[in-house]
ZAKOLLO-472269 format. One line per field, with one value per residue (C-alpha): y negated, x negated, z; residue in three letters. Coordinates in Angstrom, 2 decimals, always signed. Example, Ala and Ser with C-alpha at 12.3 -4.5 7.8 and 13.67 -1.06 7.14 Angstrom:
// residues 2
Y = +4.50, +1.06
X = -12.30, -13.67
Z = +7.80, +7.14
selum = Ala, Ser
END
This chain:
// residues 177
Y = -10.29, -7.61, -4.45, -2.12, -0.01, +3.12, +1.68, +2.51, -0.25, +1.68, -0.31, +1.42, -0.55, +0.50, -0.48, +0.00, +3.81, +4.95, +6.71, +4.74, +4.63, +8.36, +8.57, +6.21, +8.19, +11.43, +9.99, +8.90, +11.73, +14.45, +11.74, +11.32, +8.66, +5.74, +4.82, +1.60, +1.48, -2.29, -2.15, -5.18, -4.39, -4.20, -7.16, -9.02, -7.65, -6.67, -9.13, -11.83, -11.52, -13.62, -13.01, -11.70, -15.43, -16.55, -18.22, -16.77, -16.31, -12.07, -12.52, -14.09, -11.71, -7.98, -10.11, -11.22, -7.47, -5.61, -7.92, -6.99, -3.69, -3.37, -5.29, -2.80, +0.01, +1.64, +2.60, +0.82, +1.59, -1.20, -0.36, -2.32, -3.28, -6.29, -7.96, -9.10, -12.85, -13.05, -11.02, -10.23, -13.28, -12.26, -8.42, -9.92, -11.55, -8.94, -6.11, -8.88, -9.06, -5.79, -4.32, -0.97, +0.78, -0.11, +1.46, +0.47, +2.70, +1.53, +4.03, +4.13, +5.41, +4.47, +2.82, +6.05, +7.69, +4.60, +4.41, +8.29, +8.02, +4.98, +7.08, +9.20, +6.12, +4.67, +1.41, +2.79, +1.69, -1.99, -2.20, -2.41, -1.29, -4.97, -5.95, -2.83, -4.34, -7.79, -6.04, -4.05, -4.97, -2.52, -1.55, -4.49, -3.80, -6.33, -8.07, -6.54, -2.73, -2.59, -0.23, +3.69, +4.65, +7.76, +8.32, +9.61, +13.28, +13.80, +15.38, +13.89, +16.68, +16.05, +12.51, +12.51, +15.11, +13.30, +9.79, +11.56, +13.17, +9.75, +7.63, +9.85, +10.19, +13.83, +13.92, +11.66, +12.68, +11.12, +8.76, +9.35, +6.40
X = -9.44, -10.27, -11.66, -12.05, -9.73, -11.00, -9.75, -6.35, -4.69, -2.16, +0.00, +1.72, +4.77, +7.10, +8.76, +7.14, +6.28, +7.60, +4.28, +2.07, -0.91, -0.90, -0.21, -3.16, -5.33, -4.26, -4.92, -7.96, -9.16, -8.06, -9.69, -13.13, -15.37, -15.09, -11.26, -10.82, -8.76, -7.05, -4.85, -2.58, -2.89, -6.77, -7.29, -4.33, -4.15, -7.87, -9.85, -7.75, -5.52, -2.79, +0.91, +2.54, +4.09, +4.13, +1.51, -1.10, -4.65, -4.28, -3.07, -5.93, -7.70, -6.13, -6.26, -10.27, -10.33, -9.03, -10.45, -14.26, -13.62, -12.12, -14.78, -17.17, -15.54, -13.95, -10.07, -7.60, -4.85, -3.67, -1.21, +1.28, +4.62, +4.03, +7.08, +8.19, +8.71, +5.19, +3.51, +5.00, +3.51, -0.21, +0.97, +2.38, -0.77, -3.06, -1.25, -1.60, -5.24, -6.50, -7.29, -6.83, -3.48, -1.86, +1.12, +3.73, +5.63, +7.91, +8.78, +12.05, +12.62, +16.05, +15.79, +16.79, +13.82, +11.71, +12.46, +12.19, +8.64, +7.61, +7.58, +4.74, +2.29, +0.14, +1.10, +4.97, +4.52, +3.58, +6.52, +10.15, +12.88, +14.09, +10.89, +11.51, +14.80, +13.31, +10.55, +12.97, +14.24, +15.94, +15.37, +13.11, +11.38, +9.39, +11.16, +10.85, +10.69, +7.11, +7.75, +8.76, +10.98, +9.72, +13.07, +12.59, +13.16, +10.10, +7.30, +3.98, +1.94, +4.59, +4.32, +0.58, +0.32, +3.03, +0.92, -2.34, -1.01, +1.45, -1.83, -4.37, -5.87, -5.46, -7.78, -10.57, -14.06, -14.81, -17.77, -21.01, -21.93
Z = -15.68, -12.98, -13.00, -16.13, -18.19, -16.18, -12.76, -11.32, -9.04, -6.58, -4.35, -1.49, +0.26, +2.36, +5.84, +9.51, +10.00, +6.36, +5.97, +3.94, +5.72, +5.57, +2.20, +0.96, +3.53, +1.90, -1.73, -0.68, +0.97, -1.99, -4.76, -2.65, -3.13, -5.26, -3.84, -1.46, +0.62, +1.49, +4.32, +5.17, +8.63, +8.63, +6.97, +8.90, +12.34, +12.65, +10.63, +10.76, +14.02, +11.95, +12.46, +8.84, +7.58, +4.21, +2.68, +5.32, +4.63, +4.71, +1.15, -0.34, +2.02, +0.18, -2.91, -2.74, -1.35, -3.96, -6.70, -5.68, -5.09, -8.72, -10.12, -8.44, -10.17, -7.75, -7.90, -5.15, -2.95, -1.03, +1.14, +3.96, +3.85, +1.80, +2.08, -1.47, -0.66, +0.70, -1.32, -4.55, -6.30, -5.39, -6.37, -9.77, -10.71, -9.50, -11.72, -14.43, -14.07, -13.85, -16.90, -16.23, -14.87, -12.38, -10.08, -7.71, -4.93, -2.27, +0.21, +1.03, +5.06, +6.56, +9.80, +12.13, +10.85, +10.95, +14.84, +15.03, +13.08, +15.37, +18.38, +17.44, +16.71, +18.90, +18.65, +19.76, +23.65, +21.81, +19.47, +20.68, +18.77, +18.68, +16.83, +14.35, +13.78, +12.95, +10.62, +8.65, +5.26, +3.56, -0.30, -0.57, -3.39, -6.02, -9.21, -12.43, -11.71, -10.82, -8.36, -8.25, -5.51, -2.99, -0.65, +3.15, +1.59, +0.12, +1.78, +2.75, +0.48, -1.79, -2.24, -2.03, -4.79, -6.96, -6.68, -7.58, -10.82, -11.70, -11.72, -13.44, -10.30, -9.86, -13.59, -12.69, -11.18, -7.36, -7.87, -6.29, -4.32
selum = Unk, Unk, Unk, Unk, Unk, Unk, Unk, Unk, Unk, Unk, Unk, Unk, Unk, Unk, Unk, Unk, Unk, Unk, Unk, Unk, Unk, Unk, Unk, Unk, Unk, Unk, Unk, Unk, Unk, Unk, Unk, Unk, Unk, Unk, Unk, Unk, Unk, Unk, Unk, Unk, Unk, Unk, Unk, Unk, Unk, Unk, Unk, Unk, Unk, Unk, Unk, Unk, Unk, Unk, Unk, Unk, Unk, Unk, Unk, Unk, Unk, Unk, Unk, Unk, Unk, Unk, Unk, Unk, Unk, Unk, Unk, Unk, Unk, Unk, Unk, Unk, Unk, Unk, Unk, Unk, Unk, Unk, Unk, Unk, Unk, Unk, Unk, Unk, Unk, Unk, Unk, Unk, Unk, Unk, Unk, Unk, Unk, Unk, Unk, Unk, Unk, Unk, Unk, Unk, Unk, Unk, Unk, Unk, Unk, Unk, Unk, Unk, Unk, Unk, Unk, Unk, Unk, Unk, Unk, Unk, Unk, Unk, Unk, Unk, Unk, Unk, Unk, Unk, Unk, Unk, Unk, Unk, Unk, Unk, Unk, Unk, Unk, Unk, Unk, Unk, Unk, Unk, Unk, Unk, Unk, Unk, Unk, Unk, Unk, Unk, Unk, Unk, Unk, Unk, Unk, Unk, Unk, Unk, Unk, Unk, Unk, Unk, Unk, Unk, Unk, Unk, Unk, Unk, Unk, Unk, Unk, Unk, Unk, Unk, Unk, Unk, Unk
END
């Protein structure tokens, strides 16, 4: 077991530029302290300097990540887009292990506005619009409903506000640390 019954496990996932880095920055910065924040693409890209392939050592990475930081007692978001056949099974047994809640969004950007989004990050002169095409899965969301669906429609306040208030978040006191 993980964590306590007061911390809140959020897990962001989503396609290439469907927001959710700003989205777990935005939770994190209207909860204040006491939130971690694991990003796949820190721990992978950064840390690591591993391509995304199944079975690679960035999932025991979030998951040893998230683990401690629960343990510690602070509340998580990881975010990334987490593809469901590499990551689901880590996902699974992490939402099975913590013993407080825990909540799943997939953010659901159709490829136009992926490539449209893209452009405006700086890692856009990097990325082709092949490799975007290779990247993006569609509606891929993890077995067994553990996810809520946020379509392209909905605002960044908007979907930062309705993720604070759908985990608790939004009712809990920052920690001072």
């Amino acid at each position: 077991m993980v964590g306590t019954q007061e911390t809140r496990l959020v897990v962001l996932r989503g396609n290439s530029a469907s927001g959710k880095s700003s989205v777990a920055t935005g939770v994190r910065e209207r909860f204040g302290r006491g939130l971690a924040l694991v990003g796949q693409d820190n721990l992978r890209r950064i840390v690591l300097r591993e391509r995304d392939r199944p079975n690679a050592a960035n999932i025991g990475l979030i998951d040893l990540t998230a683990r401690y930081a629960l343990d510690a007692g602070f509340h998580v978001v990881i975010e990334g887009i987490l593809y469901a056949d590499h990551y689901g099974d880590m996902l699974a047994q992490l939402r099975t292990d913590h013993r407080g809640p825990s909540h799943g969004y997939y953010l659901d950007v159709p490829f136009a506005e992926t490539l449209a989004r893209h452009t405006t990050k700086p890692i856009a002169d990097d990325v082709t619009e092949t490799q975007l095409r290779e990247w993006y899965r569609p509606f891929d969301l993890l077995p067994g409903g553990a996810e809520k669906v946020i379509g392209a429609g909905s605002a960044l306040t908007e979907t930062i506000e309705h993720i604070l208030l759908d985990t608790g978040l939004a009712r809990l006191p920052a920690l001072d640390r």
